[in-house]
C-alpha beads as a LAMMPS data file, in Angstrom:
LAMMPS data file: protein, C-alpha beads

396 atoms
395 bonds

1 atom types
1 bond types

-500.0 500.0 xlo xhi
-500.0 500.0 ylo yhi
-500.0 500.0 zlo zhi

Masses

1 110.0

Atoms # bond

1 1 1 -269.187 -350.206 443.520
2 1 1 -266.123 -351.358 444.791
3 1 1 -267.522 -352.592 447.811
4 1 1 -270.315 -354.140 446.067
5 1 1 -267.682 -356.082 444.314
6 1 1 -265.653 -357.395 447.370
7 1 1 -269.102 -358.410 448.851
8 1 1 -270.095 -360.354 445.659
9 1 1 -267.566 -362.389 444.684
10 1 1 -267.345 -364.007 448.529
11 1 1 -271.271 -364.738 448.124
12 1 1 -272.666 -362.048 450.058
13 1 1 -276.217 -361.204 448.601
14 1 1 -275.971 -357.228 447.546
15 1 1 -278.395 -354.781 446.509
16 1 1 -276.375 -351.620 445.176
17 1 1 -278.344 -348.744 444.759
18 1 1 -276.972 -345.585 442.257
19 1 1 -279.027 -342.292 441.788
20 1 1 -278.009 -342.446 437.837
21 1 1 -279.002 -344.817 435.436
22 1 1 -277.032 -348.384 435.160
23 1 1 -277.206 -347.884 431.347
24 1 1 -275.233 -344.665 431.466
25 1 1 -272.631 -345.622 433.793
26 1 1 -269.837 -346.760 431.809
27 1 1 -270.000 -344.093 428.936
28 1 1 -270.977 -341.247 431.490
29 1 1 -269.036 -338.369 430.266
30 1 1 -265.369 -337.533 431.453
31 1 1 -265.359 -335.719 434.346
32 1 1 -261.896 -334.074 434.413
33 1 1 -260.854 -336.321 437.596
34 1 1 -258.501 -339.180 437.995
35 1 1 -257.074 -341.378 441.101
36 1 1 -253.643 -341.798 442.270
37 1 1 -253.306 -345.026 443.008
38 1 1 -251.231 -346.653 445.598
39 1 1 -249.596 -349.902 445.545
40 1 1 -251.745 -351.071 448.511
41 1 1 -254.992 -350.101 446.675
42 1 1 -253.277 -351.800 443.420
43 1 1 -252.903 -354.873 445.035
44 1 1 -256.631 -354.602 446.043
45 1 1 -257.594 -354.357 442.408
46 1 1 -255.541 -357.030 441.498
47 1 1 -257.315 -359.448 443.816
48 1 1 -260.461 -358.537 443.026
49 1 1 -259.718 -359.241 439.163
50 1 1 -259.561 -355.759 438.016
51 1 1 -256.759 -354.982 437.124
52 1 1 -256.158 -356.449 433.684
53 1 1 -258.909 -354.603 432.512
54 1 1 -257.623 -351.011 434.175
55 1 1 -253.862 -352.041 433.443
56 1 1 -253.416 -350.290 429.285
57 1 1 -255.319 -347.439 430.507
58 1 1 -253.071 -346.843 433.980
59 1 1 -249.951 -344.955 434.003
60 1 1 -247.215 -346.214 436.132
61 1 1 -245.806 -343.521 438.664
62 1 1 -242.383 -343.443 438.844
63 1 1 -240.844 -340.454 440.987
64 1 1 -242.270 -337.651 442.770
65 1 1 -241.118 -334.100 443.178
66 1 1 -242.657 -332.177 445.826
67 1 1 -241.325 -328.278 445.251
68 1 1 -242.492 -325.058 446.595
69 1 1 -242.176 -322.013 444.878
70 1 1 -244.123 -318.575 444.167
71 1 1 -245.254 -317.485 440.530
72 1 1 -242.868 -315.733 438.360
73 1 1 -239.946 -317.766 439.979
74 1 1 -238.376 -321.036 439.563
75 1 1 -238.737 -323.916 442.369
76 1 1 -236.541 -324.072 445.231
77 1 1 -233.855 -326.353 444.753
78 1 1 -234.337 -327.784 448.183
79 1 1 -237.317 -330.193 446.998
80 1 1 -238.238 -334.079 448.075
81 1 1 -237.702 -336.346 445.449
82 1 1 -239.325 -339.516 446.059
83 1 1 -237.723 -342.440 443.141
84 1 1 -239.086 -346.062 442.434
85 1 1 -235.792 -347.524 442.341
86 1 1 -235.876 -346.759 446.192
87 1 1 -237.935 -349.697 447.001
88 1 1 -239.838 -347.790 449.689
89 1 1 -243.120 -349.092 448.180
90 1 1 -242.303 -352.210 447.469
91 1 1 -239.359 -353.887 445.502
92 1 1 -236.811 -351.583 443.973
93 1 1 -238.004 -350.557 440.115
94 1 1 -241.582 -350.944 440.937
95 1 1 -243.984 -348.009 440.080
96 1 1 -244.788 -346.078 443.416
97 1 1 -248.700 -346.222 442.041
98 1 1 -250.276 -345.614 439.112
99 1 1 -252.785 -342.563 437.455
100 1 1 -256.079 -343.601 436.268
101 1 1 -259.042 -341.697 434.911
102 1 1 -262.014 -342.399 437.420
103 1 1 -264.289 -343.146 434.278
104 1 1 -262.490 -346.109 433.126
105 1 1 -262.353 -347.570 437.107
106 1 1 -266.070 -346.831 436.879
107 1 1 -266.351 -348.884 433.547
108 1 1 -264.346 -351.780 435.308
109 1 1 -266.064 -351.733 438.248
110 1 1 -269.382 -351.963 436.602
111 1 1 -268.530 -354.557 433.881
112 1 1 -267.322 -356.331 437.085
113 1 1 -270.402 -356.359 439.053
114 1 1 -272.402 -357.318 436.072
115 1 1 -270.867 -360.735 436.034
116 1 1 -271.689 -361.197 439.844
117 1 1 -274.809 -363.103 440.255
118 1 1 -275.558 -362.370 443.789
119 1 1 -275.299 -358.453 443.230
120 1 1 -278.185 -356.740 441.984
121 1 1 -278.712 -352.790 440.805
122 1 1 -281.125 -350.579 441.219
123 1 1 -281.015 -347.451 439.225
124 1 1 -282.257 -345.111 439.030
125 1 1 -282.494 -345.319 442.560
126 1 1 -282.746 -342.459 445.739
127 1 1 -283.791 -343.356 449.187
128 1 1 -286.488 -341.537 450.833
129 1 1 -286.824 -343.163 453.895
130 1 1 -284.592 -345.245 456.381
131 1 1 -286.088 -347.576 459.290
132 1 1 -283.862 -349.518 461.644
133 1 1 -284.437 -351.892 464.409
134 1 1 -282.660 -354.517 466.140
135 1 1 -282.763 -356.989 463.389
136 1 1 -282.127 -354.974 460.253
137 1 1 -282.667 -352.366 458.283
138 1 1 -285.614 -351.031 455.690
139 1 1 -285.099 -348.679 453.140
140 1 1 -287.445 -346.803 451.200
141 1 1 -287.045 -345.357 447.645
142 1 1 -288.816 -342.927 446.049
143 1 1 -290.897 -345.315 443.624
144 1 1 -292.265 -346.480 446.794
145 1 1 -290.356 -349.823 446.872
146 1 1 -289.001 -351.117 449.935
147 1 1 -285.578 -353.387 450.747
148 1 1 -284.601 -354.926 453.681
149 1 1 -281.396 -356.284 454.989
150 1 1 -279.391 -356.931 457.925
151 1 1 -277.002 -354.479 456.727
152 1 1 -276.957 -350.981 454.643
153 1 1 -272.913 -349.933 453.845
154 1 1 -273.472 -346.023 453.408
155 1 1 -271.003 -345.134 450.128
156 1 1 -272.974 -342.707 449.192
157 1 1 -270.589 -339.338 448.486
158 1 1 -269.138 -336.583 450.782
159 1 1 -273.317 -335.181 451.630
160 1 1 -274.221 -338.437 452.442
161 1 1 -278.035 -338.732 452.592
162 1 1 -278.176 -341.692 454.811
163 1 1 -275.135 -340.785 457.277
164 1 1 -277.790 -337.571 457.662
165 1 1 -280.854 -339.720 458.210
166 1 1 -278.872 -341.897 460.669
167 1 1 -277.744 -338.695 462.075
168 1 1 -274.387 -339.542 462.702
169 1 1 -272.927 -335.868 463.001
170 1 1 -269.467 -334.397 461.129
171 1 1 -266.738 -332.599 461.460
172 1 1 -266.580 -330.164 459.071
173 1 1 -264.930 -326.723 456.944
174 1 1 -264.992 -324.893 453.996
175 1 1 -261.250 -324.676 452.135
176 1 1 -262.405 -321.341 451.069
177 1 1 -260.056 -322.778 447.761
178 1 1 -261.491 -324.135 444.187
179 1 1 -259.865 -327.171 442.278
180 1 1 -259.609 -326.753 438.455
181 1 1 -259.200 -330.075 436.765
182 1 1 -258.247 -330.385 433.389
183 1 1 -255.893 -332.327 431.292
184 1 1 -252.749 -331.031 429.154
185 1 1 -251.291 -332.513 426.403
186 1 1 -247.075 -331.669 426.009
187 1 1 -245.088 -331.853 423.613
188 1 1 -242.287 -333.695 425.549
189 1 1 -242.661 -336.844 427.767
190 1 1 -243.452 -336.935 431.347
191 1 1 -241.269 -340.144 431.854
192 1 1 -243.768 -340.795 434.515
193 1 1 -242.690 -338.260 436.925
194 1 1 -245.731 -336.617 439.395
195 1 1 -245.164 -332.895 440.608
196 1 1 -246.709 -331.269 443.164
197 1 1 -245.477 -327.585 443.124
198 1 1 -246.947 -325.613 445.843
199 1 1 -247.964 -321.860 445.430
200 1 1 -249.480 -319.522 447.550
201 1 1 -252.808 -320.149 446.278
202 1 1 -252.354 -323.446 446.473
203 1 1 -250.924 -326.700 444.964
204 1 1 -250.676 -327.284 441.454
205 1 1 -250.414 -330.742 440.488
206 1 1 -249.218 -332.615 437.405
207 1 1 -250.537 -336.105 437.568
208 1 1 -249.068 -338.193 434.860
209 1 1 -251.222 -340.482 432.006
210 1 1 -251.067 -342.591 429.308
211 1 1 -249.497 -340.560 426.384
212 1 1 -247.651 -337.203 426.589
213 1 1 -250.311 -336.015 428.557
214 1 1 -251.158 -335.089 432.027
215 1 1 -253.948 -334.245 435.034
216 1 1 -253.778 -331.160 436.244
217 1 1 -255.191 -330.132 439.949
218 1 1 -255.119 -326.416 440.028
219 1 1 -256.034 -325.030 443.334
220 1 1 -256.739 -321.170 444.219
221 1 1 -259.012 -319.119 446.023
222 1 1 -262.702 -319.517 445.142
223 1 1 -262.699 -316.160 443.321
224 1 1 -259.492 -316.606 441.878
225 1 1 -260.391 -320.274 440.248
226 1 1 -263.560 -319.084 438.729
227 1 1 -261.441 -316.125 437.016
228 1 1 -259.281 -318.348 435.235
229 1 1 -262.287 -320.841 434.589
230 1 1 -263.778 -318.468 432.376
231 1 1 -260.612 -317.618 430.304
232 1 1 -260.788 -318.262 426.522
233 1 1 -258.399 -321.342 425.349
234 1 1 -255.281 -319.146 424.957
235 1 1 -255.268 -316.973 428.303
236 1 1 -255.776 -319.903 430.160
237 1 1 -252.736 -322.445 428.733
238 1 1 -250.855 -319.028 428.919
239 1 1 -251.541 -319.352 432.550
240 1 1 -250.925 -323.155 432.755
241 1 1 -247.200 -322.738 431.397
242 1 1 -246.203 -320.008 433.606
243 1 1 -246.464 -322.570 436.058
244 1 1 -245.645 -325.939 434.155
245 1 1 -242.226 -324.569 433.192
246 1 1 -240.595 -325.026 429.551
247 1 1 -239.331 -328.918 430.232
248 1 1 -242.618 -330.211 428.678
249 1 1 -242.348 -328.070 425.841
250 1 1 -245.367 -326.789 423.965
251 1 1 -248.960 -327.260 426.530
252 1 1 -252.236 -327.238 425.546
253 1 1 -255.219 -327.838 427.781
254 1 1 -258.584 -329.817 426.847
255 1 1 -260.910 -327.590 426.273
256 1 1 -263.098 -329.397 429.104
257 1 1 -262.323 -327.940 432.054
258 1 1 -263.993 -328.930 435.582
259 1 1 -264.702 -326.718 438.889
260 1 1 -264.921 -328.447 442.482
261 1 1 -265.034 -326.547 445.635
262 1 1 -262.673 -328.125 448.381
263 1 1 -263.752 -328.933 451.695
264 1 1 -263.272 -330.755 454.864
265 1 1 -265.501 -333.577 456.405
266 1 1 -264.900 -336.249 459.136
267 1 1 -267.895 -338.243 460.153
268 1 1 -267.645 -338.190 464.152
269 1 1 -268.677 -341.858 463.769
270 1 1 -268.811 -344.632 460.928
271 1 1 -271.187 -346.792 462.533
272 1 1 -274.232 -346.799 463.989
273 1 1 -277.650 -349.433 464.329
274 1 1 -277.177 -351.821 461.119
275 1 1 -275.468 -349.191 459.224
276 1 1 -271.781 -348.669 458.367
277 1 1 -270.607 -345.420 456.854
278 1 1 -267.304 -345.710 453.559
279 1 1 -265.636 -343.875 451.567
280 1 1 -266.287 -339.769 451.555
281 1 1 -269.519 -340.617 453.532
282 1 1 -267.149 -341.274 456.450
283 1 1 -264.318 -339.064 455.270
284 1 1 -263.245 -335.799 452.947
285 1 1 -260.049 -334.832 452.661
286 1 1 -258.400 -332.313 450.731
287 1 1 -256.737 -333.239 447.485
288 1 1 -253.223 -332.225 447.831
289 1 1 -251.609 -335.694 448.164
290 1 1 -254.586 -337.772 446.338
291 1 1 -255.378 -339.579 449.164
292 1 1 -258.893 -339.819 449.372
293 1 1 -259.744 -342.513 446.702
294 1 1 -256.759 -344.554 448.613
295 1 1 -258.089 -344.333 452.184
296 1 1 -261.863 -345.463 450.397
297 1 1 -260.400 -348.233 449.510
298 1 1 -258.703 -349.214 452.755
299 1 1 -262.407 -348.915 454.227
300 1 1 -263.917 -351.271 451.469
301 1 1 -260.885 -353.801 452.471
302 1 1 -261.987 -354.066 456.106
303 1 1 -265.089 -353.582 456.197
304 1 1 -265.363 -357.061 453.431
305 1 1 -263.109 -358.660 455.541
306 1 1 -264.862 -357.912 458.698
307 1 1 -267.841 -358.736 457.551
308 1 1 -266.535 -362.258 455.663
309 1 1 -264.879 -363.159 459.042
310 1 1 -268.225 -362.203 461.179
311 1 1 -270.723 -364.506 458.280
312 1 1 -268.299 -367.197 458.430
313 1 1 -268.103 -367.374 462.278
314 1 1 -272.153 -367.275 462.043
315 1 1 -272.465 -363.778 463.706
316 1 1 -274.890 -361.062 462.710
317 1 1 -272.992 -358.969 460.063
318 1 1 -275.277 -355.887 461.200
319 1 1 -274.305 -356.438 465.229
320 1 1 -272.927 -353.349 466.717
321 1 1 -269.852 -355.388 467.593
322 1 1 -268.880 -356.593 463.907
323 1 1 -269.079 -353.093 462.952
324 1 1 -267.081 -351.605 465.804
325 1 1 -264.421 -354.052 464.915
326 1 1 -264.319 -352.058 461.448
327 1 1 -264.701 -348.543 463.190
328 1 1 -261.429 -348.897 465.175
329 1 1 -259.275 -350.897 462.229
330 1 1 -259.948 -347.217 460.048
331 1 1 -260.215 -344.773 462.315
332 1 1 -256.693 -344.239 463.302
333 1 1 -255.975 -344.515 459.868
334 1 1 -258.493 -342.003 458.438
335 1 1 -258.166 -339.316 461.153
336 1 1 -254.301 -339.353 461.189
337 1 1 -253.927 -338.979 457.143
338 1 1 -256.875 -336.731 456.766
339 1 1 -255.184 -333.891 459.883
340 1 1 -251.708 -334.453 457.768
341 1 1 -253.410 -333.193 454.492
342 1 1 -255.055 -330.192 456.596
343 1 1 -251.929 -329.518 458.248
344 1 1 -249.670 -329.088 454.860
345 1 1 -252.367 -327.107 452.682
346 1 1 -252.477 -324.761 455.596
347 1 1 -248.517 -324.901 456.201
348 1 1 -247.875 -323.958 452.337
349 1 1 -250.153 -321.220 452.351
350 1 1 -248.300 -319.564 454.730
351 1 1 -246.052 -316.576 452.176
352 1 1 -243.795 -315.294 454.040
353 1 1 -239.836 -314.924 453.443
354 1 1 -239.476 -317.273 457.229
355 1 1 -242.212 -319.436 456.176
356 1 1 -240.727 -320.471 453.020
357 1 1 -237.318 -320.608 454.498
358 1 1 -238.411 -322.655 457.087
359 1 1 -240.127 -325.016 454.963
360 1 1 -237.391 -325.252 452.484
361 1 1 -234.725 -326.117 454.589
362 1 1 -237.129 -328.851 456.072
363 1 1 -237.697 -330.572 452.363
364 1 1 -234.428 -330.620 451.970
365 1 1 -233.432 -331.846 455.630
366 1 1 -236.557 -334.519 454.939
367 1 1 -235.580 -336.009 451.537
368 1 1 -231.804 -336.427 452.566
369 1 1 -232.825 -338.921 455.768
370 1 1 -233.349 -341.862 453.495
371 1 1 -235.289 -344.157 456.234
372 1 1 -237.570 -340.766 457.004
373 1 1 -238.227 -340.134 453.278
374 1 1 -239.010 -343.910 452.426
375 1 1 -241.639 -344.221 455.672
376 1 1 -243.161 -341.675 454.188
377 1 1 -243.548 -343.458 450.953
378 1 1 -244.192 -346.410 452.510
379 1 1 -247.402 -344.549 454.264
380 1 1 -248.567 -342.622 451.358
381 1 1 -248.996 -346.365 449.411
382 1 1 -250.819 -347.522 452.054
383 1 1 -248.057 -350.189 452.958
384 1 1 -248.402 -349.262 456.555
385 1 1 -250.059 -351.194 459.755
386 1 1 -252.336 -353.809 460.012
387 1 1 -253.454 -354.361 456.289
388 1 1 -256.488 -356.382 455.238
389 1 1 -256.141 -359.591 453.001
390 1 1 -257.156 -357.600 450.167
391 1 1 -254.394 -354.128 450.378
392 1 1 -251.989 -357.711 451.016
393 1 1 -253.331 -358.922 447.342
394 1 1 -254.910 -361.832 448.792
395 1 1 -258.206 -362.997 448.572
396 1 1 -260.713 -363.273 451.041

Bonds

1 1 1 2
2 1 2 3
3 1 3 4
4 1 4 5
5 1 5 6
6 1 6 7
7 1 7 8
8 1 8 9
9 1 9 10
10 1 10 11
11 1 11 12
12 1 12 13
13 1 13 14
14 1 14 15
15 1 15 16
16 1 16 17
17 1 17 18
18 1 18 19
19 1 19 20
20 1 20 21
21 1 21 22
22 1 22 23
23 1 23 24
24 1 24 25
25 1 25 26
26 1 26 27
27 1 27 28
28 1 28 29
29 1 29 30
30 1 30 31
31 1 31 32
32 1 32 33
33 1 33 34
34 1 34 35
35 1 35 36
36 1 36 37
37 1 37 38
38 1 38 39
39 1 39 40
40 1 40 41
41 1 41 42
42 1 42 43
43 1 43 44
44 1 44 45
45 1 45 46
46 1 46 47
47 1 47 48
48 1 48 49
49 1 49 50
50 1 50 51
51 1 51 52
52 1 52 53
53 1 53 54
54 1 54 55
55 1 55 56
56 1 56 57
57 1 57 58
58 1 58 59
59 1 59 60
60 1 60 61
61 1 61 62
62 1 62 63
63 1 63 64
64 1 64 65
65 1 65 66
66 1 66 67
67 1 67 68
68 1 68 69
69 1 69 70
70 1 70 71
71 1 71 72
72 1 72 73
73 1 73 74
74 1 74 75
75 1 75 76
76 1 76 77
77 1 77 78
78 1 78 79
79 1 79 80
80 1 80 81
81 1 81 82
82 1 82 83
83 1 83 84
84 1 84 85
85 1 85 86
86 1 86 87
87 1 87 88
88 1 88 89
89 1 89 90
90 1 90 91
91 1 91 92
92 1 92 93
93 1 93 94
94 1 94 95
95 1 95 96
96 1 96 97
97 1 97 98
98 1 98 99
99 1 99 100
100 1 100 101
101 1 101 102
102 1 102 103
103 1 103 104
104 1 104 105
105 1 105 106
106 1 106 107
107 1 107 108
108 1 108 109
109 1 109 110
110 1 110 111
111 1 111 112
112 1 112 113
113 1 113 114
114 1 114 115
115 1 115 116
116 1 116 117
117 1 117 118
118 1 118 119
119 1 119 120
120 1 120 121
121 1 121 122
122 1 122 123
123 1 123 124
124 1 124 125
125 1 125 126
126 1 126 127
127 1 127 128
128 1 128 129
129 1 129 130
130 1 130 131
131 1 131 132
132 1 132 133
133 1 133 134
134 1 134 135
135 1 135 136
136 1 136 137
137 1 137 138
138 1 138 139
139 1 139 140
140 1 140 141
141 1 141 142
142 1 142 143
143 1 143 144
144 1 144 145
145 1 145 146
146 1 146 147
147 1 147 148
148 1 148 149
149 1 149 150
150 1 150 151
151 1 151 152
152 1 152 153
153 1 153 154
154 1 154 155
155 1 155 156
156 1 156 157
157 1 157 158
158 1 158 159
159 1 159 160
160 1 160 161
161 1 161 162
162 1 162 163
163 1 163 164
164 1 164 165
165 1 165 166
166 1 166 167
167 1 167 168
168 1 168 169
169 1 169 170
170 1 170 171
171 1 171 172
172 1 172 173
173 1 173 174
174 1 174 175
175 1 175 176
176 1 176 177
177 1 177 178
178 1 178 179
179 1 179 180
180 1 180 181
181 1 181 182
182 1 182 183
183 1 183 184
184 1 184 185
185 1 185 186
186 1 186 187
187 1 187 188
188 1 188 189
189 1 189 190
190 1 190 191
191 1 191 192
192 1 192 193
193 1 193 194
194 1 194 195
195 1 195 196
196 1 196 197
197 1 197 198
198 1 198 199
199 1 199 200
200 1 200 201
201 1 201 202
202 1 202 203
203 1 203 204
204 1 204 205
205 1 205 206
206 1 206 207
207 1 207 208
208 1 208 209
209 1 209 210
210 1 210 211
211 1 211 212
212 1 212 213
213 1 213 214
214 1 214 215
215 1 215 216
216 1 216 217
217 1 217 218
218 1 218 219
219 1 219 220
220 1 220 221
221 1 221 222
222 1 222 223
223 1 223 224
224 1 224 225
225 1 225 226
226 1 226 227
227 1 227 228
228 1 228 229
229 1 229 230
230 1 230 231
231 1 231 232
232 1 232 233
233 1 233 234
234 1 234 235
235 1 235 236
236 1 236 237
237 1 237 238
238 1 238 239
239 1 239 240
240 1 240 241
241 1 241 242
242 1 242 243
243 1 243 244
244 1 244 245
245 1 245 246
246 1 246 247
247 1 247 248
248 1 248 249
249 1 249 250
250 1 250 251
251 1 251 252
252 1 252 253
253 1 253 254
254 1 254 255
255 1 255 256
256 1 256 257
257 1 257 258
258 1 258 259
259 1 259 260
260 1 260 261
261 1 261 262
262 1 262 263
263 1 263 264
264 1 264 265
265 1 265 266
266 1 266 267
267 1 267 268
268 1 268 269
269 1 269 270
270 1 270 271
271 1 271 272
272 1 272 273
273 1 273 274
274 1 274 275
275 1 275 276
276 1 276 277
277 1 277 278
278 1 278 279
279 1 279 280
280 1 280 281
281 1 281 282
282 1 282 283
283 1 283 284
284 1 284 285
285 1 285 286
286 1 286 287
287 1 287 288
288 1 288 289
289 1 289 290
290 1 290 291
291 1 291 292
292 1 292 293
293 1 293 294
294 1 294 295
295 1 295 296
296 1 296 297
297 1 297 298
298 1 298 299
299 1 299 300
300 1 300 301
301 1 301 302
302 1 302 303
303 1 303 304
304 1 304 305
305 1 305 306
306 1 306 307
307 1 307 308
308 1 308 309
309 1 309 310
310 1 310 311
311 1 311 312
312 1 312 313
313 1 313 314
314 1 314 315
315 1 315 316
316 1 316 317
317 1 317 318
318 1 318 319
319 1 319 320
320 1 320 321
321 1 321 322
322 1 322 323
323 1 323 324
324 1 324 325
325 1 325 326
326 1 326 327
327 1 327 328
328 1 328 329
329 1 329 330
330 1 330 331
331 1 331 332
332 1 332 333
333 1 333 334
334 1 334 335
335 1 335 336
336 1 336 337
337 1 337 338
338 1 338 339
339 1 339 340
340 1 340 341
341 1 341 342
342 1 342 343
343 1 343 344
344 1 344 345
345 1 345 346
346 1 346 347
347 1 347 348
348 1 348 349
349 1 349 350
350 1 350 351
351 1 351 352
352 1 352 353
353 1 353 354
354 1 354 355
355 1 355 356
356 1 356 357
357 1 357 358
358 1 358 359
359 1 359 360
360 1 360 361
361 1 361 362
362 1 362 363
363 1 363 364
364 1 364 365
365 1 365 366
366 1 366 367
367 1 367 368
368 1 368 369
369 1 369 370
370 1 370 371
371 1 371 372
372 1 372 373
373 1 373 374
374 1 374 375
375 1 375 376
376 1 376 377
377 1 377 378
378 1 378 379
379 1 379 380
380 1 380 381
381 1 381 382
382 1 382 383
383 1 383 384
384 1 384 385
385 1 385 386
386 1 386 387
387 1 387 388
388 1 388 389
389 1 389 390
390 1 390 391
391 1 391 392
392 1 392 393
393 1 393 394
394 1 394 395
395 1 395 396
């Protein structure tokens, strides 16, 4: 949707396509998850006009404590402690991102491309069939009805039917770990502070929002997430305060609670004959920074500007060169960040006495190199490299 929107408000003619139906889309139920925003991918909502409407529901990040630690015992005290006041992200005192619930940037997003007269929906829509040739593309759905453009953006999720009929192979691997999502309401304020307290399971992260309460990314072993799934109400927020800690005061969970398998998948290219693969069609990543929404906006950024530029200079927006021009802006980008995420969920897994030394004495070598610690920060809001107009907060 969010490319759909860039597209449409510079007077491209779109067609989006969604497997569920339109009229569900803004009230479709919560589903546990919420993005970490960056300021780069702010800055992208803000020139596409969204954020006023996401702004009361968005909660303004404003340090970040990165701790390791095993169960039972408190956190090292060599931790990285990234602050907001540091100006690493952008001027001193603003938020380093913020925390929204993906339903509400679905709600936006819709309500957005509503108002867009050159963007139409199709839904309930699922493609059976995809033809290209040298001067576009045809797509078939499954009520027999046929589109054709010059162009087909493939957006379509981490399984990606179309990268699969284009077949554009992946890279891919199993976590062998399980993400519980939930949300826990405290009893004391977060002041806006994320954690990200690593275990030997696996991270456990407390992502701030609106209120005194907060998203929770639990990660374990497959068989070990589906145990504590199926806990009644009280085992589980037993569980979830051995690991908060008591500085939140009394925690209870939603009773909602949400199950999603973690896995790896790079797509070994994002283009091929009038198609162009974004977002977890191109790229999966695991979860332990909350990264992946960020770097799916980076691709809707070039790829509208790339495709803007190639339309106004009166090229074919569906030419194998426009698109390679988009291929090499992200992939250095995408491959680099998505290998970083690998590396440190499979460098805090590591439980041993030297491991956790080692890694210890690193954090605390790390966040005590000011110019190291604020790159870092810099990277992580996407306020590195050659940025598009949009992660600039300008308009096409």
């Amino acid at each position: 949707k969010a490319q759909a929107c860039a597209l449409g408000q510079v007077g491209f003619s779109v067609i989006l396509l969604d497997e569920k139906p339109v009229s569900r889309q803004p009230g479709r139920p919560f589903d546990g998850r919420v993005s970490a925003l960056g300021r780069a991918s702010c800055r992208l909502l803000e020139a596409l006009e969204l954020w006023p409407a996401i702004a009361p529901d968005a909660q303004p990040i404003r340090d970040i404590l990165v701790s390791d630690g095993r169960l039972g015992r408190r956190p090292s005290p060599l931790h990285l402690h990234f602050d907001h006041l540091d100006g690493a992200a952008g001027e001193a005192g603003e938020p380093l991102g913020h925390i929204i619930a993906n339903q509400q940037l679905r709600t936006a997003l819709h309500k957005a491309i509503s108002l867009l007269p050159r963007v139409s929906i199709r839904s309930p829509a699922r493609v059976s069939a995809m033809e290209r040739d040298a001067f576009g593309v045809t797509l078939t759905l499954e009520d027999g009805e046929t589109l054709r453009a010059p162009l087909c953006i493939a957006a379509d999720g981490s399984g990606s039917p179309l990268r699969e009929m284009a077949g554009i192979r992946s890279i891919t691997w199993e976590y062998a770990q399980t993400g519980i999502v939930v949300t826990a309401h405290h009893e004391r304020p977060h002041d806006g502070v994320a954690h990200e307290y690593f275990l030997p399971g696996g991270p456990f992260a407390i992502l701030p929002m609106t209120g005194n309460r907060s998203s929770l990314v639990w990660t374990e072993p497959h068989a070990r997430a589906k145990a504590l799934f199926a806990l009644d109400q009280d085992s589980f927020d037993a569980e979830l305060r051995a690991r908060f800690g008591a500085q939140w005061g009394r925690i209870e969970s939603d009773a909602d609670r949400f199950l999603y398998p973690l896995s790896f998948r790079h797509a070994r290219d994002y283009i091929a004959d009038r198609l162009a693969l974004a977002g977890d069609a191109a790229h999966t990543i695991h979860p332990i920074a909350g990264q992946g929404f960020n770097l799916g906006l980076r691709d809707v950024a070039v790829l509208a500007e790339v495709l803007h530029d190639a339309r106004r200079l009166g090229l074919d927006i569906g030419a194998r060169t426009v698109l390679e021009r988009y291929q090499s802006w992200r992939r250095f980008d995408n491959v680099s960040l998505s290998l970083m995420m690998d590396m440190l969920n499979r460098l805090f897994r590591m439980d041993t006495p030297l491991a956790r030394l080692a890694r210890d004495i690193g954090m605390g070598a790390f966040g005590r190199i000011g110019p190291l610690r604020r790159l870092a920060s810099r990277h992580a809001a996407g306020d590195m490299g050659d940025l598009p107009k949009l992660l600039r907060g300008e308009a096409l």
